[in-house]
C-alpha positions as CSV (number, residue, x, y, z in Angstrom):
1,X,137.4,190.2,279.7
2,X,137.1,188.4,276.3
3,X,139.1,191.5,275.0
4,X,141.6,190.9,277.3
5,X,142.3,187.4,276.5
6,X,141.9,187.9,272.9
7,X,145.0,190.8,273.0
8,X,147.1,188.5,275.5
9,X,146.5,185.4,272.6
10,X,147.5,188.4,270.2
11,X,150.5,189.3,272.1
12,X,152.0,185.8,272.7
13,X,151.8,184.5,268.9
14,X,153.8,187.8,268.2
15,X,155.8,187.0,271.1
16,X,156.3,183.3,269.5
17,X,157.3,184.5,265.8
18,X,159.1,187.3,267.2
19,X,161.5,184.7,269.1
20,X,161.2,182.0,266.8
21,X,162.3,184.4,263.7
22,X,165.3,185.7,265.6
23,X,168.5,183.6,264.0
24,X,170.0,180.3,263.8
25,X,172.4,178.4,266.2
26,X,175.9,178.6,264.7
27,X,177.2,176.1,262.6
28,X,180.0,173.9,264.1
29,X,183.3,174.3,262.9
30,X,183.5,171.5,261.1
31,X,180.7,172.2,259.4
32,X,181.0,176.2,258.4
33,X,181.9,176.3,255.0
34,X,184.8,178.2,253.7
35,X,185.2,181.6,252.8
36,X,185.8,181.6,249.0
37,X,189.5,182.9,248.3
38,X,189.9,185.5,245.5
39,X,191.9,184.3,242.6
40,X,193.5,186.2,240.8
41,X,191.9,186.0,236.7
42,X,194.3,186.5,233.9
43,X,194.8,189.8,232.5
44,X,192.8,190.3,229.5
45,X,195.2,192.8,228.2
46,X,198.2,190.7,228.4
47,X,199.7,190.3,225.3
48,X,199.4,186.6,225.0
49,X,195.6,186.7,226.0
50,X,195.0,189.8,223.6
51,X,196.8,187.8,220.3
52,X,193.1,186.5,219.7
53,X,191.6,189.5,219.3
54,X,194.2,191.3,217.4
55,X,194.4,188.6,214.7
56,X,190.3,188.8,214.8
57,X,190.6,192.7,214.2
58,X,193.5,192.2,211.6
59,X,191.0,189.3,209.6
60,X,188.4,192.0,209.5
61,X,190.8,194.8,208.4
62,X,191.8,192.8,205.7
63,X,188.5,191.3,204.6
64,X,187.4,194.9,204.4
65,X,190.6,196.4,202.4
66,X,189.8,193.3,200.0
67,X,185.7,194.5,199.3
68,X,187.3,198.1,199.0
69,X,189.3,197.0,196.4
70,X,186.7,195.2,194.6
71,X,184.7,198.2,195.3
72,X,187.1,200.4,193.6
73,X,187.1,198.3,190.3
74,X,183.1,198.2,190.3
75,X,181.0,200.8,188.2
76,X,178.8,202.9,190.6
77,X,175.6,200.9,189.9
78,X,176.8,198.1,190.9
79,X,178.3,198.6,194.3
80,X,174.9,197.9,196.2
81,X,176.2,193.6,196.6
82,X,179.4,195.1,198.0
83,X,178.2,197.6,200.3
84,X,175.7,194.9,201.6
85,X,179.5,192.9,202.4
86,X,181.0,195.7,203.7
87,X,177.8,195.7,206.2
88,X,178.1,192.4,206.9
89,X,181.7,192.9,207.9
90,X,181.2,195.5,210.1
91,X,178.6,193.2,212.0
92,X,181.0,190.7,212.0
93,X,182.7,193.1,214.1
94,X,180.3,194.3,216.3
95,X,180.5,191.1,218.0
96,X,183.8,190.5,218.9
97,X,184.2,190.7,222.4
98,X,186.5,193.1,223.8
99,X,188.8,193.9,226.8
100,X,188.9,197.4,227.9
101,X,192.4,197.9,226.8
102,X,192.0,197.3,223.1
103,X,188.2,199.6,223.1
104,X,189.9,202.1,220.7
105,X,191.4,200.3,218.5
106,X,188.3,198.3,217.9
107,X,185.8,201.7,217.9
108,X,188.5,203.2,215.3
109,X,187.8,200.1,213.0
110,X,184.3,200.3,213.2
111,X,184.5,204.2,212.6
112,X,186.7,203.8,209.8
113,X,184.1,200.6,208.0
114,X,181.3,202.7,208.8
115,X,182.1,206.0,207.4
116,X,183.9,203.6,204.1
117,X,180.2,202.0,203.6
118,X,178.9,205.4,203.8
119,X,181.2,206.7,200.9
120,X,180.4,203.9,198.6
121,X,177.2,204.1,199.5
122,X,177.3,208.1,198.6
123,X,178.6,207.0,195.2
124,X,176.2,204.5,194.8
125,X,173.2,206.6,195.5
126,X,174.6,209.8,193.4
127,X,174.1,207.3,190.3
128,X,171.2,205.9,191.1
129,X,169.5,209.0,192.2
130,X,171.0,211.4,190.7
131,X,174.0,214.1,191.8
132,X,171.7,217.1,191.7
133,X,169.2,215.3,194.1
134,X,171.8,214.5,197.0
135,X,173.7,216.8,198.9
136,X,177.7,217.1,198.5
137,X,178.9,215.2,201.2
138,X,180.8,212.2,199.5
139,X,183.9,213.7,199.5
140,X,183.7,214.4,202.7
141,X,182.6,211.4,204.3
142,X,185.7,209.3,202.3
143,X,188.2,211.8,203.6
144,X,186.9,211.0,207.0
145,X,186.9,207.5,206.3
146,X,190.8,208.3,205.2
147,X,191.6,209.9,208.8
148,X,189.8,207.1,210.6
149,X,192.0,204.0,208.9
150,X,194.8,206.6,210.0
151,X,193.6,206.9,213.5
152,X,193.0,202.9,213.6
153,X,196.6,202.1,212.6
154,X,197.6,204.5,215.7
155,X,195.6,202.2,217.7
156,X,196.2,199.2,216.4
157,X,199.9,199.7,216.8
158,X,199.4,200.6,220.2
159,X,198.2,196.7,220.9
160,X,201.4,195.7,219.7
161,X,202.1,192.2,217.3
């Protein structure tokens, strides 16, 4: 009998969450809150929103053309101060944020500073370490660095002004 009462005392505080757990009255409908409208956001790609990020990209084009220059008029031993700017730079633009539309332009300027760095840095290491000790590859990590700034002027016209 004790079993009995203890399953039916079981049973009916089941029973009582079961039915207390089972929803909410309805809000009256004054009270509902609104179903939030989608807006429409502005085009990122739009060529008045994406003026921003082509002058940023055009500011680190040009800071990098200037190192390169200075690069160009500095004995091999020592470039290592301006390959340490032209690394800077590149993080500089690692951080720009993005839209989708102007990805390749961006990835084709970070190709092209990367595989640069990597040719000074080439020319830098041949005269500290030595040109029999490193393997040829200079030349042709700077022609790559060549087609890249072509490839990133494609891309960069593509944006537009």
């Amino acid at each position: 009998m004790k079993i009995n009462n203890i399953r039916l005392m079981v049973y009916g505080v089941l029973l009582a969450l079961t039915l207390s757990c089972c929803g909410e009255a309805p809000l009256p409908a004054e009270t509902q809150l609104p179903i939030p409208v989608e807006t429409q956001l502005p085009n990122p790609c739009a060529s008045e929103d994406i003026s921003e990020l082509i002058a940023a990209m055009d500011d680190t084009a040009k800071q990098f053309e200037d190192t390169v220059i200075l690069a160009e008029n500095t004995s091999p031993e020592n470039l290592e101060t301006i390959i340490k700017e032209m690394q800077a730079i590149e993080k500089e633009l690692e951080i720009i944020d993005t839209p989708s539309c102007a990805l390749r332009a961006k990835a084709a300027l970070e190709n092209y500073i990367f595989s640069k760095t990597q040719c000074y840095f080439d020319i830098y290491a041949v005269e500290i370490v030595g040109e029999n000790s490193l393997p040829e590859r200079n030349s042709d990590v700077c022609s790559l660095a060549l087609d890249q700034l072509e490839y990133y002027k494609v891309q960069r016209e593509a944006l537009g002004d």
